[in-house]
N, C-alpha and C positions, 0 to 999 in steps of 0.2 A: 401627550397627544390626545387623552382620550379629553380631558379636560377642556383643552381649546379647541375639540369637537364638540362637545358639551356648549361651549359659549359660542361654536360658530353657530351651533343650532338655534340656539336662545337670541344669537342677538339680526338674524337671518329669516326668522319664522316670516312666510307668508310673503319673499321676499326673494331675488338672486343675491348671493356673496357678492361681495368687490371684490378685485383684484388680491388688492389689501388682503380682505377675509382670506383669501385663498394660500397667501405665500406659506401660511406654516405648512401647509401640506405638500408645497413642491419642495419645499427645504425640506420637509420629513423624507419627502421620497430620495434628495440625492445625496440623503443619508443611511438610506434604511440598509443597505449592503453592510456599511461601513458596524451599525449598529449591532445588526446578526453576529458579523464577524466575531465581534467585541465582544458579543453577550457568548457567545460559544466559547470563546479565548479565556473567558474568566471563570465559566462552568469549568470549563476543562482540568484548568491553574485553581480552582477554592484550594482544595487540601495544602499544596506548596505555598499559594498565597497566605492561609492562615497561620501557617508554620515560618515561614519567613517575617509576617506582622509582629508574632509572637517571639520572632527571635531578636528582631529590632527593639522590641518595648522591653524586652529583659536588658538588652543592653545599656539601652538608656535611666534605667528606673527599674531596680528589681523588685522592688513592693508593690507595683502595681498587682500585682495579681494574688495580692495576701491581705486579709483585713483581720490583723489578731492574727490566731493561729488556725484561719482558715486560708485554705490553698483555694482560690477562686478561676483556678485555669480551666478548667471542665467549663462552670458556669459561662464566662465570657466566650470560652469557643462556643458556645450553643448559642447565644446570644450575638456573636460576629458573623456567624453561619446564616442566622435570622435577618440582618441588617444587610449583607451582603447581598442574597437573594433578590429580598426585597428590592434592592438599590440597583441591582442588574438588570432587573426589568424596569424598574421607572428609566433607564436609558435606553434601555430595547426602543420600548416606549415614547420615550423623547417626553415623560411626562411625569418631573420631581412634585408638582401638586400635588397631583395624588397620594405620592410616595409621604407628603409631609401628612397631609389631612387625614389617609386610611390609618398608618402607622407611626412615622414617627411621632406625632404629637400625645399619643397612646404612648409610646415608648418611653417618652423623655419622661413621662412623669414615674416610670415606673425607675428607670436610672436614676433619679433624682431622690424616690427614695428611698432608694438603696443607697445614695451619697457614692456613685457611682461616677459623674462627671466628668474630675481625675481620667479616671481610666479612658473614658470614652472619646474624650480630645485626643488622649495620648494613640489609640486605634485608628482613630480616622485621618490624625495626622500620619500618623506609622502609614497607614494603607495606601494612602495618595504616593509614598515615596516610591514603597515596594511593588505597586500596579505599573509605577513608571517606566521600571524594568521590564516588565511583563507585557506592557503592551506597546505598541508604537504611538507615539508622538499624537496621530491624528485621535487613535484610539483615547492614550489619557484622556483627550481636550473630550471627547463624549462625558467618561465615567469620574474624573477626580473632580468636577462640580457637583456632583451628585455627592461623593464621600464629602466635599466638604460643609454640602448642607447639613448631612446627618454629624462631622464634627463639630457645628454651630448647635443645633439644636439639641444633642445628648451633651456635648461634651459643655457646652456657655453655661456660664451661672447665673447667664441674666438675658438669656435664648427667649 
């Protein structure tokens, strides 16, 4: 939102909006309940949500979370906790731009190298599943676009 505020301004200067111009903000508004709701459901759910992400990627792949004879599970929950956050308000929001340009693109390089990738597909695929549970239907269709831009950009090796 704030972004296509940003470009209503810029491309509007000295001028009324069109119609056009205007729909993102009626479609933000007969979202904006739906979005709160969402963002509050997932504040509420982080700690179960991370522990359930974390119990699905174990199942699937138990190395993920070991490089050598380091245990990297501390590290990635501080780090899922960060992405999460971040991710809950770019859909408050209604606005992944941002979410890509402030942070994740900052992020990816830092994942990348650390040769982190691996993991980070396997999180954001894991979190789209375990959200699904957690949220209703309308709710996913808000948040699991957003996980899946942050599993294209952390987790792609060619993002």
């Amino acid at each position: 939102m704030l972004s296509q505020m940003k470009r209503l301004s810029l491309e509007t200067e000295g001028q009324y909006a069109t119609d056009a111009d205007l729909q993102f903000l009626r479609d933000y508004a007969k979202s904006y309940g739906q979005r709160v709701e969402t963002y509050q459901r997932i504040q509420n759910a982080e700690a179960l949500l991370l522990s359930q992400v974390q119990q699905y990627m174990m199942s699937k792949d138990p190395t993920l979370f070991r490089n050598g004879d380091n245990d990297l599970t501390t590290k990635w929950k501080r780090d899922t906790v960060r992405v999460l956050r971040y991710s809950a308000v770019a859909m408050l929001l209604n606005d992944p731009e941002t979410l890509q340009e402030r942070f994740l693109l900052w992020f990816q390089t830092i994942m990348r190298a650390f040769g982190a990738q691996r993991s980070c597909n396997a999180t954001y695929e894991a979190m789209q599943h375990v959200v699904r549970q957690h949220l209703t239907p309308v709710q996913a269709s808000l948040f699991c676009p957003i996980l899946e831009i942050n599993r294209h950009l952390l987790g792609g090796s060619n993002a």
